[in-house]
Structures are given as C-alpha cells and as structure tokens.
C-alpha positions as CSV (number, residue, x, y, z in Angstrom):
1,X,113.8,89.8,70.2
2,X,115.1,87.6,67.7
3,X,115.9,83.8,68.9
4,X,119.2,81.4,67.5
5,X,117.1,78.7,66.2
6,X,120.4,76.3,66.8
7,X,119.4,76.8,70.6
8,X,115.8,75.5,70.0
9,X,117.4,72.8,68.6
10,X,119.6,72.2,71.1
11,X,117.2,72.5,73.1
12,X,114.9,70.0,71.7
13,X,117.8,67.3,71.3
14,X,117.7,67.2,75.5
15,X,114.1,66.3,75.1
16,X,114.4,63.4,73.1
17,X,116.0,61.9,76.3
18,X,114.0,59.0,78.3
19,X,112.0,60.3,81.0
20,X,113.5,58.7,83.8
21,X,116.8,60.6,82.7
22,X,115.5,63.9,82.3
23,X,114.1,63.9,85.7
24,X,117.1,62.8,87.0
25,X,119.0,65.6,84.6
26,X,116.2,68.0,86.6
27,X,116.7,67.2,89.9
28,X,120.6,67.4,89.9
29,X,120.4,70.5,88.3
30,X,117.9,72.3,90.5
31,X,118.6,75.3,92.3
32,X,120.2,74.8,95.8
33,X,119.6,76.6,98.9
34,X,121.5,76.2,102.3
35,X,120.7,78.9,104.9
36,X,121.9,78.3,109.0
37,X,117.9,79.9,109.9
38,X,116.4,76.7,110.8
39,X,113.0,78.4,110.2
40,X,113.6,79.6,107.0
41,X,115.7,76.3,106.0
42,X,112.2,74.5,107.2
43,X,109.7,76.4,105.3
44,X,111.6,76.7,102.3
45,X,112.1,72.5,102.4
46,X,108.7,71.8,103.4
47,X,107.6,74.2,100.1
48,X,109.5,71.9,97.8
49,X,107.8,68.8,99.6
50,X,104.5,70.3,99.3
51,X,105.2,70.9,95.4
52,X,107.0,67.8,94.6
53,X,103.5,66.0,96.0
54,X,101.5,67.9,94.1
55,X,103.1,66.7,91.1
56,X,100.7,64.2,89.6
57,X,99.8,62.5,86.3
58,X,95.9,63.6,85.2
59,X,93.2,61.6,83.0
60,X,93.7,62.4,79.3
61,X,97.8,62.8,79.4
62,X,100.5,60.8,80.6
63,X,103.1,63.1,81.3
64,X,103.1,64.8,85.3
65,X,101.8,67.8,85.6
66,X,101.9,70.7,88.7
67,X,98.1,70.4,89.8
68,X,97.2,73.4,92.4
69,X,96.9,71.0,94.9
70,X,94.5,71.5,98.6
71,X,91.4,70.9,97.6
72,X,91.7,71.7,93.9
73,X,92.7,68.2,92.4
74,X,93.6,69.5,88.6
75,X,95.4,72.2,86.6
76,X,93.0,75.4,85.6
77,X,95.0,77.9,82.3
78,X,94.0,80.8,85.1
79,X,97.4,79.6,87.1
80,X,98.7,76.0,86.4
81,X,101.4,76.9,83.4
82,X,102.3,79.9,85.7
83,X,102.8,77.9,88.6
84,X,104.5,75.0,86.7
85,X,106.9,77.8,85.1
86,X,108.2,78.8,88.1
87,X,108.4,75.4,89.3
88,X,110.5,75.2,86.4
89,X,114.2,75.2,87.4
90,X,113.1,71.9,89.7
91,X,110.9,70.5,86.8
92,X,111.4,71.2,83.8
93,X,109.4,68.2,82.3
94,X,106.4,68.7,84.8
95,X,106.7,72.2,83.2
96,X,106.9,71.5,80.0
97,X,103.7,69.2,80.5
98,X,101.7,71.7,82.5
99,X,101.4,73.9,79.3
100,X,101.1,70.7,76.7
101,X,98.3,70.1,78.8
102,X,96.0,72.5,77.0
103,X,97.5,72.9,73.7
104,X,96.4,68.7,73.3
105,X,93.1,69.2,74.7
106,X,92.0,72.3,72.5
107,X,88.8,71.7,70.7
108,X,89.1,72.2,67.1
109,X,87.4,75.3,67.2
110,X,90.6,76.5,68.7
111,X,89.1,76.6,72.3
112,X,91.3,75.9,75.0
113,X,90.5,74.1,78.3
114,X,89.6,75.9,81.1
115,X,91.0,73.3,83.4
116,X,91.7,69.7,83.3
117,X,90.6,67.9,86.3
118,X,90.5,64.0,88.0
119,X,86.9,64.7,87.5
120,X,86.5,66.0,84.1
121,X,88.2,68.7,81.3
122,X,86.0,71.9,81.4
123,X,85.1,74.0,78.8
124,X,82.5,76.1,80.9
125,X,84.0,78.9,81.3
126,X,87.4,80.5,79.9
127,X,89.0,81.3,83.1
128,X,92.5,82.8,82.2
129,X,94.5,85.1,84.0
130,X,98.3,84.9,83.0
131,X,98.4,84.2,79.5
132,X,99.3,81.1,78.4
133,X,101.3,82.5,75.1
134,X,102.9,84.1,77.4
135,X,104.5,81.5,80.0
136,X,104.9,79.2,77.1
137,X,107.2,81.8,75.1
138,X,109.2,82.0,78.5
139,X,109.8,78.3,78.9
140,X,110.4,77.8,75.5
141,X,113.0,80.7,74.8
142,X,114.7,79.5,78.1
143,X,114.8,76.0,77.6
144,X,115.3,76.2,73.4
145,X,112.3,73.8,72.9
146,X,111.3,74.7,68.9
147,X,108.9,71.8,69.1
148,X,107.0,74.2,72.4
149,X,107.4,76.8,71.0
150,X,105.7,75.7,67.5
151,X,102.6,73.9,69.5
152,X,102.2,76.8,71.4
153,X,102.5,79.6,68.7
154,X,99.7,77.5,66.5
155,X,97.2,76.7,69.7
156,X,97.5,80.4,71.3
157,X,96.5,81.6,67.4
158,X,93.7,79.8,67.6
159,X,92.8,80.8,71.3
160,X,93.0,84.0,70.3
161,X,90.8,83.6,67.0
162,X,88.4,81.9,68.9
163,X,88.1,84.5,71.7
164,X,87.2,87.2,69.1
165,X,84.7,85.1,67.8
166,X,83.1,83.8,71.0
167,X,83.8,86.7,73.3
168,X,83.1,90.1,71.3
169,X,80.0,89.7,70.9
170,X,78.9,93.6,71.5
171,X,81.8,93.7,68.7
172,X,83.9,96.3,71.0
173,X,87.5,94.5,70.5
174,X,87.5,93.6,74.2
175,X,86.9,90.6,75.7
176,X,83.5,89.9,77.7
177,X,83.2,88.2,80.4
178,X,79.9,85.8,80.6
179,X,80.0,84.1,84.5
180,X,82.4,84.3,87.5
181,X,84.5,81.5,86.9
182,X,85.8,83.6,83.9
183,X,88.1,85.3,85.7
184,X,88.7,83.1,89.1
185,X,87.1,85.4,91.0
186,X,85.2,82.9,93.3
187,X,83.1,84.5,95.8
188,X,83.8,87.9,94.7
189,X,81.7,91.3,95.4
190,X,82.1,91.6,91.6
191,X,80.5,89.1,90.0
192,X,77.5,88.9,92.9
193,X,74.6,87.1,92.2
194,X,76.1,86.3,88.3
195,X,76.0,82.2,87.7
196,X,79.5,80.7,88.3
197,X,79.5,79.1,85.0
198,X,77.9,79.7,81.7
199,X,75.2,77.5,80.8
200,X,75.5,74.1,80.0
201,X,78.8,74.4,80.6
202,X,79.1,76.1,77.0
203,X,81.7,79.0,77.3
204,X,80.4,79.8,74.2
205,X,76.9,81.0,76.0
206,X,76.1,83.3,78.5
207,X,72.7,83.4,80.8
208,X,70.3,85.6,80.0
209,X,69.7,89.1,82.8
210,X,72.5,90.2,84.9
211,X,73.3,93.1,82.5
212,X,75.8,90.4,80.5
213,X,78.3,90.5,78.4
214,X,80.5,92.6,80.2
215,X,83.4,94.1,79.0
216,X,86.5,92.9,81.1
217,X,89.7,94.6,81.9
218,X,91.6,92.1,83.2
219,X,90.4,89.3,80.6
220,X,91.5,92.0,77.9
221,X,94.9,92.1,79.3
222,X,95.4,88.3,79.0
223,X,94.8,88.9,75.7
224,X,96.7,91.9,75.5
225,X,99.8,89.8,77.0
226,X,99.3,86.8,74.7
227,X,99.6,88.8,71.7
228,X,102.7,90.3,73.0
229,X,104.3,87.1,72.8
230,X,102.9,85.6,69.7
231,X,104.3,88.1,68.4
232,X,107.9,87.3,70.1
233,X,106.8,83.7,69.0
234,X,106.5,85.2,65.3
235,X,109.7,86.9,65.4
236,X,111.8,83.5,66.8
237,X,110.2,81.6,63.9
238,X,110.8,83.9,61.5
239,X,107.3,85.1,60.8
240,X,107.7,88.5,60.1
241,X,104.4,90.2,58.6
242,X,102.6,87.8,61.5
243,X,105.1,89.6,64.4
244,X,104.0,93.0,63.3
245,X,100.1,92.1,62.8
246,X,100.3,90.6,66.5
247,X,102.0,93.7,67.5
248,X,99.1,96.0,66.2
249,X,96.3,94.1,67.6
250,X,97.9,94.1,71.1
251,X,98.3,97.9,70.9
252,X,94.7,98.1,69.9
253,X,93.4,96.0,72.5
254,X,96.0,97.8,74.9
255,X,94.0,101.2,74.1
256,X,90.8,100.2,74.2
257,X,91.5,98.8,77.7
258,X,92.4,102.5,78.8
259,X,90.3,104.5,76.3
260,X,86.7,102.4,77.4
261,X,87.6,101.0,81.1
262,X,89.7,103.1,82.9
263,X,88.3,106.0,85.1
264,X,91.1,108.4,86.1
265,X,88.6,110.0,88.7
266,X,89.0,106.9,90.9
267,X,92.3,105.6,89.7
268,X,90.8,102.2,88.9
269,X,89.8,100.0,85.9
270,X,86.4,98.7,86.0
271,X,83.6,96.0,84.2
272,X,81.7,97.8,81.9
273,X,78.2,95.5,81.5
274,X,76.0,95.5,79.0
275,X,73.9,98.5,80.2
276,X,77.1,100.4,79.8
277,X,77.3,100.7,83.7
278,X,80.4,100.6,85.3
279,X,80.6,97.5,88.2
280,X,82.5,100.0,90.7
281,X,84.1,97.4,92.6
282,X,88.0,98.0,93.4
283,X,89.3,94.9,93.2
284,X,92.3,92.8,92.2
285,X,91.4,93.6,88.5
286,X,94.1,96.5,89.0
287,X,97.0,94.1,89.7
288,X,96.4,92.0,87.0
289,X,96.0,94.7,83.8
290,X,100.0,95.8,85.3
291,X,100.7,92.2,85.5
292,X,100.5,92.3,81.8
293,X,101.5,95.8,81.3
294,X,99.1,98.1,79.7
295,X,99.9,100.7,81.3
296,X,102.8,103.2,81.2
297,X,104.8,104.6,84.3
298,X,103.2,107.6,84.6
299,X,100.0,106.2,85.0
300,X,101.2,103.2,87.1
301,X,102.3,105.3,89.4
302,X,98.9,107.1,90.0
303,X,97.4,103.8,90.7
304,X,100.2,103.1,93.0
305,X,100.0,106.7,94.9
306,X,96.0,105.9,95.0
307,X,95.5,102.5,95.1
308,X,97.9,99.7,95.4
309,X,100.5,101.0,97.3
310,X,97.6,103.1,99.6
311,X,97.5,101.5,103.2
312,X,93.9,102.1,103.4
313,X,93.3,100.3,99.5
314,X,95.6,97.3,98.5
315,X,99.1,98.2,100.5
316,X,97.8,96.3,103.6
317,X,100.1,95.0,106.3
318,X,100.0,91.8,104.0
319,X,99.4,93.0,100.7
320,X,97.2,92.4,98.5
321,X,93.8,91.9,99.2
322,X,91.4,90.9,96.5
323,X,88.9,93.5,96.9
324,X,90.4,97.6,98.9
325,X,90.1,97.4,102.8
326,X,88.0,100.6,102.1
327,X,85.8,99.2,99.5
328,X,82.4,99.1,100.9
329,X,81.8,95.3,99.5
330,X,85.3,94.0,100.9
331,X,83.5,90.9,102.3
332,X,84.4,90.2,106.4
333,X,84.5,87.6,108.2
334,X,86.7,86.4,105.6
335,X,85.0,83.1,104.5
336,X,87.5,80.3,102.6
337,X,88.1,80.6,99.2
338,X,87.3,84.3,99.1
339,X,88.1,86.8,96.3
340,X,86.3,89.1,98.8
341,X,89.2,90.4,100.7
342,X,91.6,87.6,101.6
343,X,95.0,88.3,100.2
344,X,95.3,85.6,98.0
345,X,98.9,83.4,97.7
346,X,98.0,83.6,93.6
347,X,98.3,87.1,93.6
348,X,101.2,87.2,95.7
349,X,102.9,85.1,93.1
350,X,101.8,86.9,90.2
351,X,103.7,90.1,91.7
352,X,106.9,89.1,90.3
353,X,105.3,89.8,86.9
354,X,105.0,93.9,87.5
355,X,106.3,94.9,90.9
356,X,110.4,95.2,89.5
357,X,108.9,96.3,86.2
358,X,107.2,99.5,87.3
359,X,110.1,100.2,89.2
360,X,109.0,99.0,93.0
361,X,111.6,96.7,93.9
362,X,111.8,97.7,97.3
363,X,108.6,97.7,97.7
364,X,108.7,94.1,96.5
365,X,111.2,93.4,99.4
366,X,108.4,94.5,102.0
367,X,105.7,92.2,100.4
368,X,108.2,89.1,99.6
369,X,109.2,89.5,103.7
370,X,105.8,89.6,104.8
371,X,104.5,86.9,102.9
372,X,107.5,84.7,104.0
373,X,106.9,85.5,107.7
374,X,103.1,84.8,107.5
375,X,104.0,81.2,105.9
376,X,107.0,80.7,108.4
377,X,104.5,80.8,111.4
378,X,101.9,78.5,109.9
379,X,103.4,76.3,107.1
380,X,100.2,74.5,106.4
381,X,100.8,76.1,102.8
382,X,97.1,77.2,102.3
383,X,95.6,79.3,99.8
384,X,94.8,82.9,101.7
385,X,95.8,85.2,104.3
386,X,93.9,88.3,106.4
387,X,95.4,91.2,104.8
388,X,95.5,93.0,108.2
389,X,97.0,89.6,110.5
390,X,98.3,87.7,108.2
391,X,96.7,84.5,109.3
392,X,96.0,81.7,107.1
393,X,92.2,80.8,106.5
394,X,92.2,77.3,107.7
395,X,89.0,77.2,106.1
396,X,90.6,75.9,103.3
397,X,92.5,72.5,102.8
398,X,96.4,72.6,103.3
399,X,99.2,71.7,100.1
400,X,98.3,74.4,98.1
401,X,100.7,74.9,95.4
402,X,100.6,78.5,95.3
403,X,101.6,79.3,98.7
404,X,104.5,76.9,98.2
405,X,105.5,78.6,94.9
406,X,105.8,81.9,97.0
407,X,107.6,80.7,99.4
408,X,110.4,79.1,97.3
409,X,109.8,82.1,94.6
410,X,110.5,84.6,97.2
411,X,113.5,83.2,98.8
412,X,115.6,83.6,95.4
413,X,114.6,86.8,95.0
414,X,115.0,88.7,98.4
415,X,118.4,86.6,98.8
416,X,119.1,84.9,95.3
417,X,119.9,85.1,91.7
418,X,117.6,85.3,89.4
419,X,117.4,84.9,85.9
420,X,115.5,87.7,83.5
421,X,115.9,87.1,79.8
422,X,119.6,88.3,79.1
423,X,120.6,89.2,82.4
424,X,121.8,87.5,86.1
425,X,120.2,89.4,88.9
426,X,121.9,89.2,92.4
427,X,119.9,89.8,94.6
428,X,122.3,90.8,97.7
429,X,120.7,91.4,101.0
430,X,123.8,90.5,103.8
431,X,121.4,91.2,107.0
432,X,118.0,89.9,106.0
433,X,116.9,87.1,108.1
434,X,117.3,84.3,105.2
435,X,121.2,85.2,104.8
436,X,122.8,83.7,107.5
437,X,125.8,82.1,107.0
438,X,123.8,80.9,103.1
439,X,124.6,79.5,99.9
440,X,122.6,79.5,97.0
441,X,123.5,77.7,93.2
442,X,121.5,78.4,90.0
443,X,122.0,77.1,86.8
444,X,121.7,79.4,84.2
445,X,120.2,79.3,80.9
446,X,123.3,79.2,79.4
447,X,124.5,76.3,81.7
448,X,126.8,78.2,84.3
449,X,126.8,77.6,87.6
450,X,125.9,80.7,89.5
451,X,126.6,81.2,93.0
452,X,126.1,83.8,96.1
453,X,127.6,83.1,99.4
454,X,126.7,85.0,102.5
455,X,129.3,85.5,105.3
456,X,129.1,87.6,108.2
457,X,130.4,90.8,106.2
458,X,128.5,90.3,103.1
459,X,128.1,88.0,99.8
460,X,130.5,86.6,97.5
461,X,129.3,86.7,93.6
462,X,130.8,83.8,91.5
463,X,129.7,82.7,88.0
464,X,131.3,79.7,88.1
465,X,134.5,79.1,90.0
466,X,135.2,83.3,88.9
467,X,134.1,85.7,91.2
468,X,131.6,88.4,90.0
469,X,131.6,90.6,92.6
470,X,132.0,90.9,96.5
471,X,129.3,93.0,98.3
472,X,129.6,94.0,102.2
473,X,127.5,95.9,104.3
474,X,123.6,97.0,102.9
475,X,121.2,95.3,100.5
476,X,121.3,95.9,97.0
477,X,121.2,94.1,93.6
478,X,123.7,93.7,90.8
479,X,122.8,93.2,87.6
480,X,125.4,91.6,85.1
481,X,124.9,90.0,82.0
482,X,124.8,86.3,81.4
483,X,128.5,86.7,81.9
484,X,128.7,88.6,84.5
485,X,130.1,91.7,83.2
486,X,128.3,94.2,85.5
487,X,125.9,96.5,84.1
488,X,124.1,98.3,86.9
489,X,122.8,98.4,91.0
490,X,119.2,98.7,92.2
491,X,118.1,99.5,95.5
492,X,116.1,96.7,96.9
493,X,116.0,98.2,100.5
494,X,113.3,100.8,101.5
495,X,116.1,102.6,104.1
496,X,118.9,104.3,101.9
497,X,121.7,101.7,101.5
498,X,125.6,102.2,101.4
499,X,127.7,99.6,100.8
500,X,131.3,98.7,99.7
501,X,131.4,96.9,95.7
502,X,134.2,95.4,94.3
503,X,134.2,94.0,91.4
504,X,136.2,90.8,89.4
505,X,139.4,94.1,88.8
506,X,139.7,93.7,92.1
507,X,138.7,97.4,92.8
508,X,136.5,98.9,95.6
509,X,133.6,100.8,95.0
510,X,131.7,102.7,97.9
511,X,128.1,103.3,96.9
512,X,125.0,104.7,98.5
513,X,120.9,104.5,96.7
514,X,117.8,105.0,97.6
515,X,114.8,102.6,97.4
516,X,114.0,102.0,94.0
517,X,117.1,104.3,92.1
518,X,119.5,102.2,89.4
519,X,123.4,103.6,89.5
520,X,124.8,102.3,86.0
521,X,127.8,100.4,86.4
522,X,130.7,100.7,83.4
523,X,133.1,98.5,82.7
C-alpha cells in the first residue's frame, strides 16, 4: 500500500499544536455513543472512566501514556501500544505517547523496553505479543504522523536486528524464548518451573537447564507481523529494495513457523525446546500466531473445526481460555493472574485482530455479546473471567485497562462503525440489546462525520448530513468505502438474516445471508 506523503504531513502540522489544544481537539472529536439501555449506557460510561484514569504520565517521559492499570502500574510492549491504539479515537496524544514510549527508551543496541514502570524500565525479558511495527504503522497511516512513522520504522529495524542477534541463538531463524515473562504467560502450564525472568534481568541471557532456548511460535509471529509492516513502513517512505527485503524475511520466518512448529496431528502449534521436544501444551499460543496471520484459510479453519471454535478446547461459553478446557494442565481453581485457564480480557481484545479476517464474524458477535454481558453484571473491570461462568476473578485488583478496552471496543463493533484502512464498516444489528432507540458518531480518518441511528424498525446510515443507507429488520454489516459508496454485506448474525436495504438511490433491496457469507453490492 503506497501512502500520500502530503497526508503525513498534514498530519504532522496538527501535532505541532500545544498540548492543552490537542486534547481538547481529542476529546471533542471522540466517538459518541447514546443508547436508551441504562445497563449498557452504564458499562460503556464507567469503561471510558476507568480508561481516562488510567491515563497517567510515567518516570522517564513527559507526555501521558495508557498504563494497564489494576495492579500493573506501567505500560509493558506485550499490550500497552495495542491498548493505547484503540484507545485512540479518544486519545490520540496518549496514543501517540504510548508507542514513543519505547522507541525513546531503546538501548543503543537497538533493544527495546519490555515495559516501563513507576518502579523501574525493564529490559529482563522481551515480552511482546502484538507487534509494535505493527500498531505504530496503524496509527501513523491513520493519523498522517511522518515524524511516527519515521521513529518507528528506524527503532522496529533495530528491534528486529537485535532479536536475530540476541534470540537465534540455535541459529534456526525463529525466535527463542529464554523465561516466562517473554511471552506474558504468567502462571502458565507452559512455561512451569522455567524462571520468570532471565538472569540479572539481562534479556540478552538465559538460565542454564530447563531444556532452554526454545523455539517460540507465537514470539516468531510478532516478528512475523512486524516485518509485515516495516515493510508497509518501507513502501510509505519510499524505500523500495528495503519493502521487498522485509517482505522476504517475513515469508521466511512465516514458513519456518509452520514447517518446524506446527503439528497437523493435533491441530496446534507448539514450543520446540532445546532437546527438540515439543512442550505439548494447547494454549493461547494458537490465537496469537492467527492474530498475526501466518496462516492461510484452509488451515485456519482446521484449527477452528479442532480447536478454537471446539466447545470442549477454546470455544467455551466465554471464550477464550488461555490454556483448552480439555488440556490436562488447564490449571483449576482458577488462581488470579492465571494464564492457566482464565479467559483473559487481553485476549478478548486481541480478537479483533483475526476473528473478521478468517472470515468468523458471526462468530465474533457471540464472543463480543458474551464478553459484554459478563462485564455488565460485574463492572469492576478486572483482568479475567471463568471460561465456563463468566465470573470475574476478584482475585485481582479492579481498573484494568483491558477489560475496559473491550467493553468500549466491542460496543462499536456489534452496534457501530468502524474504521478498516479504506473502508466504513456498519455494523447494523436493529434488535441486539445495545440498539435501543441509539446513536452513535465517528469521525473518520478522512474527517467525516459518520453516523448510525437505531429506531424501532431499523438503522439509518449517514456520512455526514447524506444518508448511506437505511437497514430494517435483521443484523448485518455494510461495507462502503470512505465515501460511502456501498461495496458489499456480511452476515454478522449466526441465525440466517433477511432484511430490507435501501440505498442513497432511494431503492429497496430485500436480502437474505448466512453467518459469515459476503453478497457484493454494485453500484
């Protein structure tokens, strides 16, 4: 995808505006929901509370950042620039700050951060989960910031360069991982009885025993996704032989994940340690190698028929749990802060990354509506759920910035619009719970106003004061462009849906789809 550099500029211009005015620029330009549910109305507002007091300035830089909040006082690269990205619309400055962050703290080895904390800046471990490259390219392409988009281009280089020289040391092309707190997993059946840290706090290191290095799939994806978007970055800055050398290490590093750590027998990507044992632990590793998508369709939907979307594995009553309900390690009772089980709020979040891209957007509904229910009844905003009741682990502390996030995240997209690179997606849903008598307003990228109004018959589309599109009777999304010319419907709903579409000609359209089928719309 090739970027107008005018727009980075433009982009950048809004920056150079005093702080004070572009939070005030932010906050009149947020998204705006109304709905007449008092629940929904509550949980959504007490979300944005929780977030906007977990927005705090850290030791080391003076801008706010989005810190995970509960009883994790600091911003870790696993989450925080995720988080602060789709916190974004709200903040764009704590956003922009969240992934500034790291890039000024990087060592001059090119090592990134781990986390920045009231307590210190680690370098312990590597801890990344959603690559940073990746939610920087986002909020730079969306926002136009060239002066982003060249800090985070040059830092995730170096992260990269660094990675390969620090982290493939059985020289395999994957990336090892040398302590638990590499990839988040606290408490996890996968990493038992390894140290949480490397030692001295030197990610550099790793302790001696425990059959270490391992050779990580989900610590390879990251990677795998971060050179995806350098070379995006490339492309926008006009780096053309560096685009297509990005674009052939991520397809080698993409292979290698599947060639050396997938095992089709059990439908399930697995550590291989340094004994060249698999660790044979079904965990949430799945959900993050197709949050960065390494795999193709075909083979997604294997894992789905097997694992995730298996009522027995991952597809609980409140999906997902971090280790299968039928794993004989899935760790019960669930203690706090458990990647043992508990269905964790991060990986609820993360969803939005892969769940519409493999084709599972209705699916997506069922999740987003049961997520949303758990946090109705206890809106404590904590960081894990029971995969079977759905109750929150008071174990941990409340305010958690995650929960919050999915909350407010899945409110735009079961009853929203979104917006997904060059296109505006509506998602219409006239009888869910959230769509009573509701109004919603985005601003786009482009700096229209778009708007969905529920009524007792159905939604009303309007891109500014021009109407899009009315939909009455079932759920469904339309997808337009950034214009709103229509280009196509998806079925959202798992129940077949039929509904009446007319469009800005005034026309009617009756349609019915299934769960999951696209009907191309022409103009």
């Amino acid at each position: 995808m090739t970027v107008d550099r005018r727009l980075f500029l433009a982009g950048t211009a809004a920056l150079a505006l005093p702080a004070a005015t572009r939070v005030t620029s932010a906050v009149s330009d947020a998204p705006a929901f109304t709905t007449a549910n008092a629940c929904w109305q509550g949980a959504y507002d007490r979300a944005l509370a929780v977030l906007a007091s977990n927005v705090r300035v850290l030791p080391h830089i003076p801008d706010p950042v989005l810190i995970e909040g509960a009883q994790y006082q600091g911003i870790w690269q696993e989450c925080g620039p995720h988080e602060a990205l789709v916190y974004r619309r709200w903040r764009p400055d704590v956003a922009r700050a969240s992934h500034r962050t790291f890039f000024d703290l990087q060592l001059a080895d090119g090592q990134l951060p781990a986390n920045n904390k009231l307590t210190e800046t680690g370098f312990g471990q590597i801890q990344m989960v959603v690559p940073i490259a990746a939610t920087a390219w986002e909020l730079a392409r969306d926002t136009g910031d060239s002066e982003l988009l060249e800090a985070a281009y040059r830092a995730c280089s170096a992260w990269d360069d660094w990675l390969m020289r620090h982290r493939n040391t059985r020289g395999t092309g994957l990336v090892e991982g040398f302590c638990t707190y590499d990839t988040g997993h606290d408490n996890s059946p996968r990493w038992a009885g390894v140290p949480n840290q490397c030692p001295n706090k030197d990610a550099r290191r790793f302790p001696p025993g425990f059959a270490l290095p391992r050779l990580c799939p989900d610590l390879s994806a990251t990677v795998y996704g971060g050179r995806c978007a350098l070379a995006d970055m490339a492309r926008a800055l006009g780096r053309t032989a560096d685009a297509t050398r990005w674009d052939e290490q991520a397809e080698a590093i993409r292979r290698l994940i599947l060639d050396r750590l997938y095992v089709p027998d059990d439908a399930a990507f697995y550590d291989l340690d340094a004994e060249n044992r698999f660790i044979r632990v079904r965990g949430d590793i799945l959900t993050r190698v197709v949050g960065e998508h390494v795999v193709d369709q075909r083979t997604f939907d294997t894992l789905w028929q097997r694992q995730l979307g298996n009522p027995e594995a991952f597809w609980t009553r409140f999906p997902l749990p971090s280790i299968a309900l039928d794993d004989p390690t899935f760790v019960r009772p669930i203690p706090g802060n458990s990647w043992g089980g508990a269905a964790q709020a991060l990986t609820a979040l993360r969803t939005g990354r892969w769940m519409d891209h493999y084709r599972r957007s209705a699916e997506f509904g069922t999740l987003m509506n049961q997520w949303c229910g758990a946090i109705q009844r206890d809106t404590s905003f904590r960081q894990q759920i029971d995969p079977v009741s759905g109750a929150f682990t008071h174990a941990d502390s409340p305010g958690y910035s995650p929960s919050a996030l999915v909350m407010v995240d899945f409110t735009w997209r079961l009853v929203g619009v979104q917006q997904a690179r060059d296109e505006l997606y509506w998602n219409c849903r006239p009888h869910h719970p959230a769509a009573h008598n509701t109004h919603v307003a985005l601003k786009t990228n482009q700096g229209r106003r778009a708007t969905l109004t529920y009524d007792a018959q159905g939604a009303t589309l309007r891109l500014d004061s021009v109407r899009v599109a009315r939909i009455e009777g079932g759920g469904v999304r339309l997808v337009t462009d950034t214009a709103g010319q229509p280009l196509r419907l998806t079925g959202i709903e798992a129940a077949r849906q039929t509904l009446t579409l007319r469009l800005r000609d005034g026309r009617s359209r009756r349609v019915s789809l299934s769960a999951n089928e696209d009907v191309l719309l022409h103009a």
